[in-house]
C-alpha positions as CSV (number, residue, x, y, z in Angstrom):
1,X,-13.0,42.8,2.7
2,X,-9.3,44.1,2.5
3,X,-7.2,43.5,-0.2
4,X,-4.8,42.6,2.8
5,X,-7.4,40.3,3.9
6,X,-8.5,38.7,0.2
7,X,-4.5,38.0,-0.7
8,X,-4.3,36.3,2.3
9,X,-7.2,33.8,1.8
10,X,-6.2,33.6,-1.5
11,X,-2.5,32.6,-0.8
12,X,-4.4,30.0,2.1
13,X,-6.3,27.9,-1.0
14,X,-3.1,28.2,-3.1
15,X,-1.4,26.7,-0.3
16,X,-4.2,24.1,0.4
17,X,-4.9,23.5,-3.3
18,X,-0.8,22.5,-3.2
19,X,-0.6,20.3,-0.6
20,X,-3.7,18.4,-1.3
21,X,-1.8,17.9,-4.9
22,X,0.8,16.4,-3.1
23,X,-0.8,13.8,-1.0
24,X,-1.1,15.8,1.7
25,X,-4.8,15.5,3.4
26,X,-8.1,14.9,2.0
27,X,-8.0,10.8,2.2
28,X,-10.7,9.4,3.9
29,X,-11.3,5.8,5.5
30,X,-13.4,4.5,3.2
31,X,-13.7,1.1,1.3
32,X,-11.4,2.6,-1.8
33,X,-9.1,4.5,0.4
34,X,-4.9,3.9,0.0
35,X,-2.3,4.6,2.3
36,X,-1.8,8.2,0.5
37,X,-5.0,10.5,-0.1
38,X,-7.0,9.1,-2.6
39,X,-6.1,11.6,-5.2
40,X,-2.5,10.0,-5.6
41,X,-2.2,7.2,-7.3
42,X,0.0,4.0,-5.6
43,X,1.2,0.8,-6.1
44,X,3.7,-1.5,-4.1
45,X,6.4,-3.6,-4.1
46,X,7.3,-6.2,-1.7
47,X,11.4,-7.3,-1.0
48,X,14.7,-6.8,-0.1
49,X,15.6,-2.9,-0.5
50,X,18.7,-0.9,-0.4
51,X,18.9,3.2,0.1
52,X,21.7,5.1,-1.2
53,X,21.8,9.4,-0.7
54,X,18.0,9.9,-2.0
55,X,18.1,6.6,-4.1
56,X,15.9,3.6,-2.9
57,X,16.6,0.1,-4.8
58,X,13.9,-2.5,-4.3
59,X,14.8,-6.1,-5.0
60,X,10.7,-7.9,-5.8
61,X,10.3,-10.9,-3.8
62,X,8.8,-12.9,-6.5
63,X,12.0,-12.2,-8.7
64,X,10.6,-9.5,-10.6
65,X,12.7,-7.0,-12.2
66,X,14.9,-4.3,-9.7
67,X,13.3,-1.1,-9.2
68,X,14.9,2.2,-8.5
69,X,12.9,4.9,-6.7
70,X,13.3,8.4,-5.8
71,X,13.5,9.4,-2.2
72,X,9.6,11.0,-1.3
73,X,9.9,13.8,1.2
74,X,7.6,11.7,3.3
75,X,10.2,9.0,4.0
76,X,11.8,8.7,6.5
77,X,15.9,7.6,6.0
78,X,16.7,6.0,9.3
79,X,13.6,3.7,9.2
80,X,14.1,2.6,5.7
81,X,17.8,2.1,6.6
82,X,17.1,-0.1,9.8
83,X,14.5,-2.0,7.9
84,X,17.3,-3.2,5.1
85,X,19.9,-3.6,7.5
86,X,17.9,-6.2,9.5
87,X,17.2,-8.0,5.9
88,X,13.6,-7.6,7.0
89,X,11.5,-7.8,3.7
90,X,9.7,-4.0,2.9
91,X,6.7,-2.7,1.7
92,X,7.4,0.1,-0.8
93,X,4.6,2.5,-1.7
94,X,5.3,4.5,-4.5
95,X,4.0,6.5,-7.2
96,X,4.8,4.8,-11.1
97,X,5.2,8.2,-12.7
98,X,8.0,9.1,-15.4
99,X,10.0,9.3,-12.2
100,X,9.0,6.9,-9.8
101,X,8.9,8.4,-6.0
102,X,8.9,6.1,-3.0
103,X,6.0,7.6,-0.7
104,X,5.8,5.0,1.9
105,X,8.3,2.2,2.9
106,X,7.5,-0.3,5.9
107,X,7.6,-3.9,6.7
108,X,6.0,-6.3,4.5
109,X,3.5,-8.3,6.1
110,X,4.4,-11.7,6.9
111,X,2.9,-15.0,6.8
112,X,1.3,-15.8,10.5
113,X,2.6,-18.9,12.1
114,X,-0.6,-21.4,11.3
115,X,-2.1,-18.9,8.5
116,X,-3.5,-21.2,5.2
117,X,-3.0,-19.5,2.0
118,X,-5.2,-19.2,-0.9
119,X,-4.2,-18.1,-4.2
120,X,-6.8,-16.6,-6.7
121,X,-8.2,-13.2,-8.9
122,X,-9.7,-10.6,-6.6
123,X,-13.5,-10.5,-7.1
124,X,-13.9,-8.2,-4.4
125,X,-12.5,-6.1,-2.0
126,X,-13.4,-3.7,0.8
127,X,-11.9,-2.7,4.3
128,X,-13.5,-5.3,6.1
129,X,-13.8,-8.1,3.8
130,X,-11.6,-9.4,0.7
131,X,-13.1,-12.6,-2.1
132,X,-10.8,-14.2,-3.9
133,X,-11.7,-17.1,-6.8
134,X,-8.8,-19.6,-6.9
135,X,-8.6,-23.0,-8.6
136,X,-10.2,-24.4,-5.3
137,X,-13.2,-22.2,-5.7
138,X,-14.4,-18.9,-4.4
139,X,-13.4,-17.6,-0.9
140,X,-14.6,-14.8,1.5
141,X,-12.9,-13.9,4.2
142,X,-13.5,-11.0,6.7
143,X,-10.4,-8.5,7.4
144,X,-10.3,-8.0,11.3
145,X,-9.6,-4.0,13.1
146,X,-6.0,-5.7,13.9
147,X,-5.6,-6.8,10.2
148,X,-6.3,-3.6,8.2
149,X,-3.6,-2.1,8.1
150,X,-2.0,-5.1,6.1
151,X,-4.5,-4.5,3.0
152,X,-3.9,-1.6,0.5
153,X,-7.6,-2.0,-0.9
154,X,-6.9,0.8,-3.5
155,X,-4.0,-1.7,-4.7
156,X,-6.3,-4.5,-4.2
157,X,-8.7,-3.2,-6.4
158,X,-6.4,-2.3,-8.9
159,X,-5.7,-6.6,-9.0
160,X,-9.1,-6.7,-9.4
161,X,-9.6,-4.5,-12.9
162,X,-6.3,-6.0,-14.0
163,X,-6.9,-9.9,-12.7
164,X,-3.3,-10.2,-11.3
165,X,-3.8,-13.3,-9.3
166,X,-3.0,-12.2,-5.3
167,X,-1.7,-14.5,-2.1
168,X,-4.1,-14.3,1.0
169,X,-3.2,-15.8,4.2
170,X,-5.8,-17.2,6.6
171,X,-6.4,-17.9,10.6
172,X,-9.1,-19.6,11.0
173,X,-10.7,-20.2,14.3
174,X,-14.7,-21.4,16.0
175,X,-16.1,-18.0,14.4
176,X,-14.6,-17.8,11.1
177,X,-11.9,-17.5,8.5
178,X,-9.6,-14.2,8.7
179,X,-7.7,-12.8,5.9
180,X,-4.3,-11.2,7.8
181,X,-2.2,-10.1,5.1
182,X,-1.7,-10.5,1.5
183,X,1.0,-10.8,-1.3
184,X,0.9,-10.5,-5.1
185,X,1.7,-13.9,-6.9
């Protein structure tokens, strides 16, 4: 091999190695997988947000304390700003580092029209399915194809190991119940 040949391969890894560190590939669809690849670490933050130059201000929905964000490269300005100017409540992704990055902002999922809720610990989690152990009792509920995308189960899981009570709401129909989006509580 060329040395022309080995310092190109060798700046290819660098370059791979890089953007893998960044979030960039290498997430899968399994059970445990986030929005980001799974070797970046997210939480979220539902509510009212505000973006100013690279500066993203989250207002928590359940009157938590106001967060200021970095601007990730991944965001996307117009989106965000359409999003607070229609007072439509957000989904912030973002990583809680010693300077916290937004990495992903879209609408928060909303209560469907008929949906039950049910209020409990996580006991466990997965693409398809979520159980949750309220003061009602335990409940399963499956996660529909159409639904998924409404549960961060890498978040979820995360309520689980820390037993942060969670929000599910419920369509229920002749076949079943059907977990179609979540909140914290």
């Amino acid at each position: 091999m060329h040395a022309s040949t080995r310092s190109t391969s060798l700046l290819l890894l660098v370059v791979l190695a890089l953007l893998l560190a960044a979030g960039c590939g290498g997430g899968s669809d399994d059970d445990a997988a986030a929005p980001e690849a799974e070797a970046v670490s997210l939480t979220h933050v539902d509510g009212a947000i505000e973006l100013i130059d690279s500066t993203l201000t989250v207002t928590p929905a359940n009157g938590g304390e106001e967060i200021t964000l970095a601007v990730g490269p991944a965001i996307e300005p117009g989106a965000v700003q359409a999003l607070a100017a229609a007072g439509t409540k957000a989904r912030v992704y973002y990583r809680d580092e010693a300077s916290p990055t937004a990495a992903k902002v879209e609408e928060a999922p909303t209560r469907a029209i008929g949906a039950t809720v049910h209020e409990g610990q996580v006991v466990k989690v997965s693409k398809t399915r979520i159980v949750i152990d309220g003061d009602d009792g335990e409940h399963s509920f499956t996660i529909r194809d159409e639904d998924r995308a409404a549960f961060d189960v890498g978040h979820l899981t995360e309520h689980r190991a820390e037993g942060e009570p969670v929000r599910v709401y419920v369509q229920s129909d002749a076949d079943g119940e059907y977990a179609v989006s979540y909140e914290d509580a």
